[in-house]
C-alpha positions as CSV (number, residue, x, y, z in Angstrom):
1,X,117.0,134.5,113.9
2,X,117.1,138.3,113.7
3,X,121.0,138.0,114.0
4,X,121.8,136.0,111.9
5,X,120.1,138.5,109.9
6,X,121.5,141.2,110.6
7,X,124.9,139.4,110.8
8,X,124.2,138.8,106.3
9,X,123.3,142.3,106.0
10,X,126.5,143.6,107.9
11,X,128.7,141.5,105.9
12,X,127.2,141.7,102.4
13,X,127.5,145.3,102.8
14,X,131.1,145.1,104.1
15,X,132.0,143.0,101.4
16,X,130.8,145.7,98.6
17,X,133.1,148.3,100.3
18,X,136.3,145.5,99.6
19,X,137.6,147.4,97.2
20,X,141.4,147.3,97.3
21,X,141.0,144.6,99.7
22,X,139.8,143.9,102.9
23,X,141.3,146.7,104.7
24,X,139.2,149.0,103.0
25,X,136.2,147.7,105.0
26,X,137.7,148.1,108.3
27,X,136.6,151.3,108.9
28,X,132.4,150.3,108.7
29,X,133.2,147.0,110.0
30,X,134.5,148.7,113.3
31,X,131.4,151.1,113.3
32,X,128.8,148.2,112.5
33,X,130.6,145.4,114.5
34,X,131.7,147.6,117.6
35,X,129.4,150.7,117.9
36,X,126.2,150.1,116.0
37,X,125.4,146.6,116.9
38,X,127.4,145.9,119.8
39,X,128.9,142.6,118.6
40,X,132.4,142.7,119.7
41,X,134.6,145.6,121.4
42,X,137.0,147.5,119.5
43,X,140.3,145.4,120.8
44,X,138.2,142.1,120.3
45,X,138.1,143.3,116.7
46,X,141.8,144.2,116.6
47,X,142.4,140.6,117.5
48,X,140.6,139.0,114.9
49,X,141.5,141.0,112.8
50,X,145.0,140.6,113.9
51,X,144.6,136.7,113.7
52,X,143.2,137.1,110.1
53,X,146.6,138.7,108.7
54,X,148.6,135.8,110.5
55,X,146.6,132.9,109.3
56,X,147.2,131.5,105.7
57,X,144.7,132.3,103.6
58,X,142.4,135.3,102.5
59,X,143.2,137.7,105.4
60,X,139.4,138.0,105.8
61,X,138.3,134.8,106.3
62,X,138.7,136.1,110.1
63,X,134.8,137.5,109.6
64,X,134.0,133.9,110.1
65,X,135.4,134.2,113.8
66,X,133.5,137.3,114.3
67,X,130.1,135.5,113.1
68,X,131.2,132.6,115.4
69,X,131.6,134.5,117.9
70,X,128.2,136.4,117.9
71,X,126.0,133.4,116.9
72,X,127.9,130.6,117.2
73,X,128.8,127.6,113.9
74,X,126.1,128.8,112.0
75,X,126.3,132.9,112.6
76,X,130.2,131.6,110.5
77,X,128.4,130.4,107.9
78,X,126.0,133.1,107.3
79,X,128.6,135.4,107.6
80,X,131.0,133.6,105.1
81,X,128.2,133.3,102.2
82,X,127.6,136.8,103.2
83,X,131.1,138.4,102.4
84,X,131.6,136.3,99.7
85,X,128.6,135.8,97.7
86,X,127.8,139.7,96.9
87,X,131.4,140.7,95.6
88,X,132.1,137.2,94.1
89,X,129.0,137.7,92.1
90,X,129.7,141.2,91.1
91,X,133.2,140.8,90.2
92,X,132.1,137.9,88.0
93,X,129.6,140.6,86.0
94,X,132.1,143.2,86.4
95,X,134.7,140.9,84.4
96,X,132.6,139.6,81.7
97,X,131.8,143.3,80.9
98,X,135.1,144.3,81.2
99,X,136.3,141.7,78.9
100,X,133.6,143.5,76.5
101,X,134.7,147.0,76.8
102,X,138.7,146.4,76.5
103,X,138.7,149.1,73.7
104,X,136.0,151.5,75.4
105,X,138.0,154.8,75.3
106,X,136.7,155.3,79.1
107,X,138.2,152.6,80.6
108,X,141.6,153.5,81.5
109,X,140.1,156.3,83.3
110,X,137.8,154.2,85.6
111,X,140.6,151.9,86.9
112,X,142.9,154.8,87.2
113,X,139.5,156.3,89.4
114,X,139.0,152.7,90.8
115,X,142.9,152.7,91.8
116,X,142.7,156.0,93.9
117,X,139.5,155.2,95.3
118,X,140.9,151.3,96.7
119,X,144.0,153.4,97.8
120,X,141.7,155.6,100.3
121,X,139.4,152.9,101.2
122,X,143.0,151.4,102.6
123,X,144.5,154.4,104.0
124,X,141.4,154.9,105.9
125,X,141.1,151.5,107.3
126,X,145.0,151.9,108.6
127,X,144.6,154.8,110.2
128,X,141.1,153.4,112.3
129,X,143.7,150.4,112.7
130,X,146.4,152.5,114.3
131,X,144.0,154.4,116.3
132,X,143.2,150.8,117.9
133,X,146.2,149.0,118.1
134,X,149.1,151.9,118.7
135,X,148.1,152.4,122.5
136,X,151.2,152.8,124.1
137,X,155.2,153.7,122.9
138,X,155.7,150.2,122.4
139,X,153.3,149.5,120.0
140,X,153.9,153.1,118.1
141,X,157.7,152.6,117.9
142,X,157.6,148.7,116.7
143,X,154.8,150.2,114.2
144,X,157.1,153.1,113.3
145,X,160.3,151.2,113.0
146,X,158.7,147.7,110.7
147,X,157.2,151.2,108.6
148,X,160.9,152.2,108.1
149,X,162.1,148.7,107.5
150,X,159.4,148.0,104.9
151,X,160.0,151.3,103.0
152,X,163.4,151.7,103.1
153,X,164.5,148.0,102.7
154,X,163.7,144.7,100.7
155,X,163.5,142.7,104.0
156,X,160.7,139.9,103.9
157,X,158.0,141.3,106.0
158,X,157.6,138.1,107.8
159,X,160.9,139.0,109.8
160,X,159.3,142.2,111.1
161,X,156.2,140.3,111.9
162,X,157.9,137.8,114.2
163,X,160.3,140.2,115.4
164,X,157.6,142.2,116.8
165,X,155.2,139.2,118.2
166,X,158.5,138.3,120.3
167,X,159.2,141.5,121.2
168,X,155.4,141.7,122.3
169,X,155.3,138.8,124.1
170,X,158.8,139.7,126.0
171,X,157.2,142.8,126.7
172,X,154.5,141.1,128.1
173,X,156.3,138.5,130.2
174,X,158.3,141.3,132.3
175,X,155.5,143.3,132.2
């Protein structure tokens, strides 16, 4: 019982730090998940985090694995109502007030703060990401050349994303 617990603290928490999206909690979900409680290893993480972007859907739905995973059908559901209850709730009083305050002279200047700070939240959690996942020169020069692609082109990023899982799995079938 003291899991599940803790598994609704760890997520509501998490789910406060979404800002900007989900990516911006990576970086305490690695330190709560992986080196505070000891729930899943850092590449166990990487997968299901991995398997969240893939599925369709909100990308992280995949804490629902994690909670399955640590405390079976019913850690998923604690872990669910967890990371969704808080910031649904939150974003619901954040909107009515907003609504309120459309001509409050200080508004522009807290989503222009809000914007930098979702930015950083996310260029944290990819660079805990790449520290994870880039472990070898395949992964780094797949990583660096879908970062090219993306910037430099208008290719659908899907085409990168299979590209690369087939050029991961032929790596791993030689291999």
């Amino acid at each position: 019982m003291k899991q599940l617990g803790d598994l609704a603290l760890v997520f509501a928490y998490l789910s406060l730090l979404t800002i900007g999206g989900g990516m911006a909690a990576f970086p305490a979900m690695k330190e709560l998940t992986v080196d505070v409680h000891h729930w899943l290893t850092f590449p166990e993480l990487l997968h299901f985090y991995s398997l969240g972007q893939l599925a369709p859907g909100p990308n992280m739905m995949m804490v629902a694995a994690v909670g399955a995973w640590v405390a079976g059908p019913l850690g998923a559901l604690v872990v669910l109502v967890a990371f969704l209850l808080p910031t649904g709730l939150l974003t619901f009083a954040v909107g009515r007030a907003w609504t309120r305050l459309a001509s409050w002279r200080w508004r522009p200047a807290i989503q222009h703060g809000l914007g930098a700070v979702a930015v950083g939240l996310v260029l944290a959690g990819a660079i805990i990401l790449a520290r994870g996942a880039l472990t070898g020169p395949l992964p780094v020069a797949l990583a660096g050349g879908v970062f090219a692609l993306l910037m430099f082109t208008r290719i659908n990023p899907a085409i990168p994303v299979v590209a690369c899982g087939l050029a991961g799995l032929a790596a791993f079938m030689t291999g």
